[in-house]
Residue, then its C-alpha position, 0 to 999 in steps of 0.5 A: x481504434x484510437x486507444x489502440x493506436x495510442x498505445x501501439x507504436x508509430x509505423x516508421x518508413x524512411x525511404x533511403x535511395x540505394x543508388x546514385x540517380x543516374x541509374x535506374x531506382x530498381x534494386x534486386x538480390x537483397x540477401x547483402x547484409x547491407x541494411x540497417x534498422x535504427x530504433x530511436x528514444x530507446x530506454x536504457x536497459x532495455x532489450x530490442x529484437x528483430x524477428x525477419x519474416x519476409x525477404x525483400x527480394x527486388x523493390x522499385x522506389x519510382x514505382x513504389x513496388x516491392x516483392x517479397x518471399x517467405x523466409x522460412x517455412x516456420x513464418x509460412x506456416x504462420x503466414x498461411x494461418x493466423x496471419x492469412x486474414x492480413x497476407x497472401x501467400x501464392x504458390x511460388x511464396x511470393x507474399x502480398x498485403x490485403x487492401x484495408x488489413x490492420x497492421x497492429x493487429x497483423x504484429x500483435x499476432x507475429x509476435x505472439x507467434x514468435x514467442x509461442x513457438x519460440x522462433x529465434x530473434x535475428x539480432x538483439x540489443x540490450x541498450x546500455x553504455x556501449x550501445x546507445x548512441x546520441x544524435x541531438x539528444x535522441x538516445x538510439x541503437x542500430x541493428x547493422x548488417x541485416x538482410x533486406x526484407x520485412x522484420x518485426x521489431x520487439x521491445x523487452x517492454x512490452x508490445x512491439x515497436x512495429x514492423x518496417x522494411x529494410x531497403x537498404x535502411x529504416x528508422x523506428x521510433x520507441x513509443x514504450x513507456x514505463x509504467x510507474x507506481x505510486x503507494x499511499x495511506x489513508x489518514x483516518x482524522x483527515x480523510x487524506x492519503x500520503x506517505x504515511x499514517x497514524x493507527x491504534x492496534x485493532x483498527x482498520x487501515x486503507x491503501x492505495x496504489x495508483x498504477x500508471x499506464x505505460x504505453x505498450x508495456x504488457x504483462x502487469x502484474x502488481x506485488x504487495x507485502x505488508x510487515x507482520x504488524x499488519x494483516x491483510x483484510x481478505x477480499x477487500x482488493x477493489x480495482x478502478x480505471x480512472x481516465x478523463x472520462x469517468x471511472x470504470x470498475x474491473x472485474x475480479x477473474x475477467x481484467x485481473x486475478x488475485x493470488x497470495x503466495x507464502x512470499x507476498x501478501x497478495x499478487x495482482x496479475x492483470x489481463x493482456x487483453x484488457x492491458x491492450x485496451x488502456x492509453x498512457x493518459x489512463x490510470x489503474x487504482x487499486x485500493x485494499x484493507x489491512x488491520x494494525x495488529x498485536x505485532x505491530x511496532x509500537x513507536x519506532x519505524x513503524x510497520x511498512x507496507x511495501x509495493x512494486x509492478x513488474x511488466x514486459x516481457x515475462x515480466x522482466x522489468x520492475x519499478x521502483x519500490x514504494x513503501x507506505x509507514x503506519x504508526x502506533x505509539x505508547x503514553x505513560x500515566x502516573x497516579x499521584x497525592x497532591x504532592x506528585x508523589x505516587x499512589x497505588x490503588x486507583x482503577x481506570x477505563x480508557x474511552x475515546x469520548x470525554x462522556x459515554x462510550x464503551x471502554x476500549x479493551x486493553x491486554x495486560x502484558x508484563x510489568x517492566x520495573x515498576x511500570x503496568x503495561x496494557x496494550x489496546x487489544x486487537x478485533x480478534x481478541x476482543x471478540x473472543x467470548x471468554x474475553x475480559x478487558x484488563x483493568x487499569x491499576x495505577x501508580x505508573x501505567x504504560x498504554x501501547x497501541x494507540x493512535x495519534x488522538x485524544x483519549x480520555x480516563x475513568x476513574x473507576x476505583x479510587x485508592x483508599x481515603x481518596x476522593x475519586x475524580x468527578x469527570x473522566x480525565x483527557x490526554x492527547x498523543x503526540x508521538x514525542x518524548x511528551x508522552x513519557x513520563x518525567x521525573x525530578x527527585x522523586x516528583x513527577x511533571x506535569x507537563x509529561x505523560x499524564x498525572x492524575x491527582x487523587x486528593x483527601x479530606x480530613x475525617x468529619x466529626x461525628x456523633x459517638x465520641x468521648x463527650x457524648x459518653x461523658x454526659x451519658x455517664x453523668x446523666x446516668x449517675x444523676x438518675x440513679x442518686x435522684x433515685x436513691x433520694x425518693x426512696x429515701x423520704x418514702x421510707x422516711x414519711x412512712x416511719x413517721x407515719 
């Protein structure tokens, strides 16, 4: 009952005497047009409206007595029905309130019947410039020329004000509040939400938005529209109410259902029933996924996600827009000889661990000049089982998609004549004119992008050369005219034999 009673509006009575107090305090025929109901802190436009229900047809201040009438047989097929739990209505319309009957719950239930059947409201006021007035520092309206009676007073946003009696005069005081919403990002390397995060495309991004409550708004209904850069992760929506004492978790279909129209990513429409049972201390956060995609900006303004409630009377009022930003950002590799001047013919693999790991999957998408240019491939192109993750071809490479991080690169492939690198190379991406690449006459700097130095040796010596083959030759000769001699002097011996 104290939520209740937070939420709903102060019932506000201000007894003024009609007439001077050398008469008597009893007052009749009250259909004059001579009363007033002044609604207090009202919110700029915003709209208020009287409903009567009862005409107060004599009262007594002295007495504190007071007869009312049905005032019309619209309110008394109400009165007679929905309403006889809290009113009695006898057979000449004469009306009397049943000892210990809940009011709140007596206004909630005429003012439902009101809009349902579409009963006309007695006046309305839209409270702007020309209607508001101040008395100190107290924003208010004045609804004038009332018949005396019992009204139901409505605000545009949400439940109402209350229900008074106009005799001649009565004061109510605004107790709505505005609801606000607050949309933020997780940083994946802090753990942290803010306005704003850093992702490489194919990873997951989380949301949140904190809705806090306004007191007697009604109707929530939650919008959400990510850029294309961004696809919503189905069913990933989960809904906690955070108060002072703990955290509760709604239920999908009961407090709140889902809806995803061609115009928006996703719509939350909250229940009014559970609304009801929320104070203004109370908060409603919504958490949900989305994966950064292959339409994501690379660099740029990066990809929005964009967020607002609307609540009141059908739904008429809206808070401010609220918008998160995820950022993806491009590195530029340039392989080089010792001089810096550019080499073709090297292989790379991008990892994001310095040992280990699998390779991250890129796409190669268009040369632009004399640049290659891969893109870190998304979950859904990766898991497709005809599936190749590009290989990186250097001299001058441009990689899109990445996080604000530290990757590392394997050489794979060395050009040809050149030594391949012993150990996997790292860069870290700041998201600044530091990642490109810079050149000065034909040289590339080191302390922009990232430059990878091949180096060669000079050739080894080796056996097989001209000397070995000159001392094969000489060799041979000897043998074959140490050869000749011997049969020389055998053939000699023999003679002389």
């Amino acid at each position: 009952m104290k939520k209740i009673f937070k939420m709903m509006f102060v019932l506000a009575l201000l007894l003024v005497q009609l007439v001077p107090a050398t008469l008597v305090n009893a007052v009749s025929g009250t259909n004059t047009n001579n009363g007033k109901i002044t609604i207090n802190n009202v919110s700029e436009d915003k709209t208020y409206a009287i409903y009567q229900i009862l005409q107060l047809e004599s009262y007594n201040t002295d007495t504190n007595s007071y007869s009312y009438k049905v005032v019309s047989d619209t309110w008394k097929t109400f009165l007679n029905g929905a309403g006889s739990a809290y009113v009695e209505v006898n057979e000449q319309d004469y009306v009397t309130w049943k000892s210990g009957a809940d009011e709140i719950a007596f206004s909630k239930l005429a003012l439902e019947y009101a809009k349902e059947n579409n009963i006309p409201a007695t006046k309305t006021i839209t409270a702007n410039e020309e209607t508001i007035k101040n008395d100190a520092g107290v924003d208010y309206i004045e609804f004038t020329d009332l018949n005396l009676g019992y009204y139901l007073v409505d605000s545009s946003l949400g439940t109402l004000c209350g229900l008074t009696t106009t005799k001649p005069n009565a004061s109510v005081n605004e107790k709505n509040t505005v609801p606000t919403v607050n949309k933020e990002v997780k940083e994946d390397s802090t753990g942290e939400y803010t306005d704003s995060n850093t992702a490489q495309i194919g990873q997951e991004v989380e949301f949140k938005t904190t809705i806090t409550i306004g007191e007697g708004a009604i109707n929530y209904v939650l919008y959400d529209k990510m850029s294309e850069g961004l696809s919503y992760v189905p069913n990933s929506i989960v809904v906690n109410k955070v108060a002072s004492d703990g955290t509760e978790s709604l239920v999908t279909d009961t407090n709140y259902t889902v809806t995803t129209p061609s115009e928006y990513t996703f719509v939350i429409t909250f229940n009014n029933t559970y609304i009801a049972t929320l104070s203004d201390t109370d908060k409603l956060v919504v958490t949900y996924k989305a994966i950064l995609n292959d339409k994501a900006v690379v660099e740029g303004n990066g990809n929005p996600n964009e967020t607002f409630l609307k609540y009141g009377d059908d739904t008429n009022h809206t808070t401010d827009t609220d918008t998160t930003l995820t950022y993806t950002y491009d590195f530029e590799i340039v392989k080089t000889k010792t001089d810096y001047k550019i080499l073709t013919g090297a292989e790379f693999a991008l990892y994001t661990s310095a040992t280990g790991g699998t390779a991250i999957p890129l796409i190669a998408l268009t040369d632009e000049g004399d640049y290659k240019v891969y893109r870190v491939a998304t979950t859904e192109e990766a898991s497709d089982p005809e599936f190749k993750s590009a290989v990186i071809q250097a001299g001058k490479v441009i990689i899109r998609g990445l996080d604000k991080d530290t990757y590392y690169l394997e050489e794979t492939k060395a050009p040809e004549g050149y030594n391949k690198l012993p150990a996997r190379v790292d860069f870290t991406v700041t998201g600044t004119s530091s990642d490109d690449l810079l050149v000065t006459d034909e040289v590339y700097q080191t302390n922009h992008g990232l430059v990878v130095v091949n180096k060669t040796g000079a050739e080894l010596p080796s056996t097989g050369g001209i000397g070995t083959m000159l001392f094969i030759l000489i060799g041979s000769v000897m043998v074959i005219g140490f050869g000749i001699l011997l049969v020389t002097k055998l053939r000699m011996a023999k003679i002389e034999d």
